[in-house]
TORDO-493842 format. One record per residue (C-alpha): residue number from 1; chain; x, y, z. Coordinates in steps of 0.2 Angstrom, whole numbers, plus 5000, padded with zeros to 4 digits. Layout:
// TORDO-493842
NUM, A, X, Y, Z .
...
***
This chain:
// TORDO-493842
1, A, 4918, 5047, 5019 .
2, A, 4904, 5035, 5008 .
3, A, 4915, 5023, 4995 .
4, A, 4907, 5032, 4980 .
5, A, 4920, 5049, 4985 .
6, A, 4937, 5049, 4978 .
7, A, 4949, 5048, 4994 .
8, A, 4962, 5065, 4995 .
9, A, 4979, 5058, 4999 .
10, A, 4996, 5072, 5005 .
11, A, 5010, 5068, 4997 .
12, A, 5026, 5071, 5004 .
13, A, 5041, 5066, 4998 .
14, A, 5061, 5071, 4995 .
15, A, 5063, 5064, 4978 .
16, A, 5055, 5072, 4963 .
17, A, 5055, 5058, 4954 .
18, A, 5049, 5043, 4965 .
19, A, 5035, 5057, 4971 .
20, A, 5030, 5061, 4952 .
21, A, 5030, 5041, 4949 .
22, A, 5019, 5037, 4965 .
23, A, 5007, 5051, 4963 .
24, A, 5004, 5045, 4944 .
25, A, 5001, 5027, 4953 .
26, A, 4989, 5035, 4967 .
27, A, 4979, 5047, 4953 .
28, A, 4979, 5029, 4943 .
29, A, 4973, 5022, 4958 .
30, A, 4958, 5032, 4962 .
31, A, 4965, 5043, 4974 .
32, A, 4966, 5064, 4973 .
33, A, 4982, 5069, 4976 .
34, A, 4989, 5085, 4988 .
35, A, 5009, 5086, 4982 .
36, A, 5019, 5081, 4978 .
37, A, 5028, 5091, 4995 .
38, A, 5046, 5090, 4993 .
39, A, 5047, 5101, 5010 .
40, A, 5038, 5099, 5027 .
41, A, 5033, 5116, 5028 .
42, A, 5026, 5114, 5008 .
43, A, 5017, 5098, 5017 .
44, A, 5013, 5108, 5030 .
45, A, 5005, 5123, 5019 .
46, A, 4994, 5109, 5008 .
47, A, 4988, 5102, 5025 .
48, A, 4980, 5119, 5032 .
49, A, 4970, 5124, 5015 .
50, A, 4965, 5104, 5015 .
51, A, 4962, 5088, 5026 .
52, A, 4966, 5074, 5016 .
53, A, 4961, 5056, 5019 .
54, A, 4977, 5049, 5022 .
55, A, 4995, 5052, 5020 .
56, A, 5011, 5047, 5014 .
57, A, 5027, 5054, 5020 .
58, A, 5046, 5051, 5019 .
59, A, 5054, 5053, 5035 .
60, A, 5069, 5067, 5029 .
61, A, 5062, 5080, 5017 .
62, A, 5071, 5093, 5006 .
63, A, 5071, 5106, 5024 .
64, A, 5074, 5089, 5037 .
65, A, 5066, 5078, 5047 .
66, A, 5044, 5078, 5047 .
67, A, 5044, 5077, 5063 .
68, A, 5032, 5092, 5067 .
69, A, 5024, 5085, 5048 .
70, A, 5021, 5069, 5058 .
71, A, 5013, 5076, 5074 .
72, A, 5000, 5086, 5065 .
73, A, 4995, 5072, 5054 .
74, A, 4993, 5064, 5072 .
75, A, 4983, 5077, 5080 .
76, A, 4972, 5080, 5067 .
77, A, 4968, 5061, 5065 .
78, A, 4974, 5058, 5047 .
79, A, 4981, 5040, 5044 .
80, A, 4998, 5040, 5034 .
81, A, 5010, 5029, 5028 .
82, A, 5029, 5029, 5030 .
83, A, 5038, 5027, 5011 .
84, A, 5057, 5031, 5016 .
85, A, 5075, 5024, 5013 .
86, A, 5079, 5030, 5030 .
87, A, 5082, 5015, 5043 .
88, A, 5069, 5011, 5055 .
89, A, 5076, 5018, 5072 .
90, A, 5070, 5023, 5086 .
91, A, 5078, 5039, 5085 .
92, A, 5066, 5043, 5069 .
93, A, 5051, 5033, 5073 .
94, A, 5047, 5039, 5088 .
95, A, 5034, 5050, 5078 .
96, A, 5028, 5038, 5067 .
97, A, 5027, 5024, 5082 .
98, A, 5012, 5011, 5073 .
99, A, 5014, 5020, 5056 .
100, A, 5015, 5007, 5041 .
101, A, 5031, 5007, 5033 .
102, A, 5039, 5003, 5017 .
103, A, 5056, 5004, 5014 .
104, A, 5061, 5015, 4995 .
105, A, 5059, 5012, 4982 .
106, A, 5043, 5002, 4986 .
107, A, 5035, 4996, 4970 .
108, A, 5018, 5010, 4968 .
109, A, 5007, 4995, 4969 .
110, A, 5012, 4989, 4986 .
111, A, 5013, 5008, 4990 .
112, A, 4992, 5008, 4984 .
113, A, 4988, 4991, 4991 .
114, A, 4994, 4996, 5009 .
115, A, 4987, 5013, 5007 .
116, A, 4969, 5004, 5003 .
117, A, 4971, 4993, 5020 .
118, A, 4973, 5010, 5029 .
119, A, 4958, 5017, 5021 .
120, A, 4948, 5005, 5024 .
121, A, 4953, 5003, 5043 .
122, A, 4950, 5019, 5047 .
123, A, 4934, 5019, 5036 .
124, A, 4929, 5004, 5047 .
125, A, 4934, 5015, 5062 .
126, A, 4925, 5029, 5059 .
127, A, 4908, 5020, 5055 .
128, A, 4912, 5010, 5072 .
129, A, 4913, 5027, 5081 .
***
């Protein structure tokens, strides 16, 4: 991806209204957004008819955990942050091991400001590779 293309971004999150307000943020921000998801299989639909750039994804979803959300973000190489009031456990995280992580309700420009680190690591990465 060149900087002059607007970054996609998957959405995913339980809450309707911190979804609604984030996504405002990120479409404020620059950023095209998939979602919101409030289910992991709604993630999961958005994801096979498009590869975002990055991610964001609350651990516990409107139809569970994101487990199987988690792992194909994983496989498919797509960076995502962690924005969930869930605890960091090592019964949850085990899919998200090395994810970034804010705990809700992070404030959206903290939420963009880490999600622009990301991007840029894994810009970097990409023109390293």
């Amino acid at each position: 991806m060149t900087l002059d293309q607007q970054p996609s971004l998957l959405l995913a999150d339980h809450d309707a209204l911190i979804a609604v307000d984030l996504s405002d943020a990120l479409e404020k921000a620059g950023y095209s957004v998939l979602g919101p998801a409030g289910t992991a299989a709604e993630a999961l639909q958005r994801l096979a008819a498009d590869t975002p750039t990055l991610a964001v994804i609350d651990m516990v979803l409107n139809d569970g955990r994101c487990t199987h959300l988690a792992r194909e973000l994983r496989q498919r190489g797509i960076p995502f942050l962690v924005h969930s009031s869930c605890r960091r456990d090592h019964r949850l995280t085990g899919d998200v091991e090395g994810a970034p992580w804010l705990n809700k309700p992070a404030l959206p420009y903290d939420v963009v400001t880490l999600l622009d680190e990301l991007l840029l690591s894994s810009s970097t990465a990409v023109d390293v590779a």
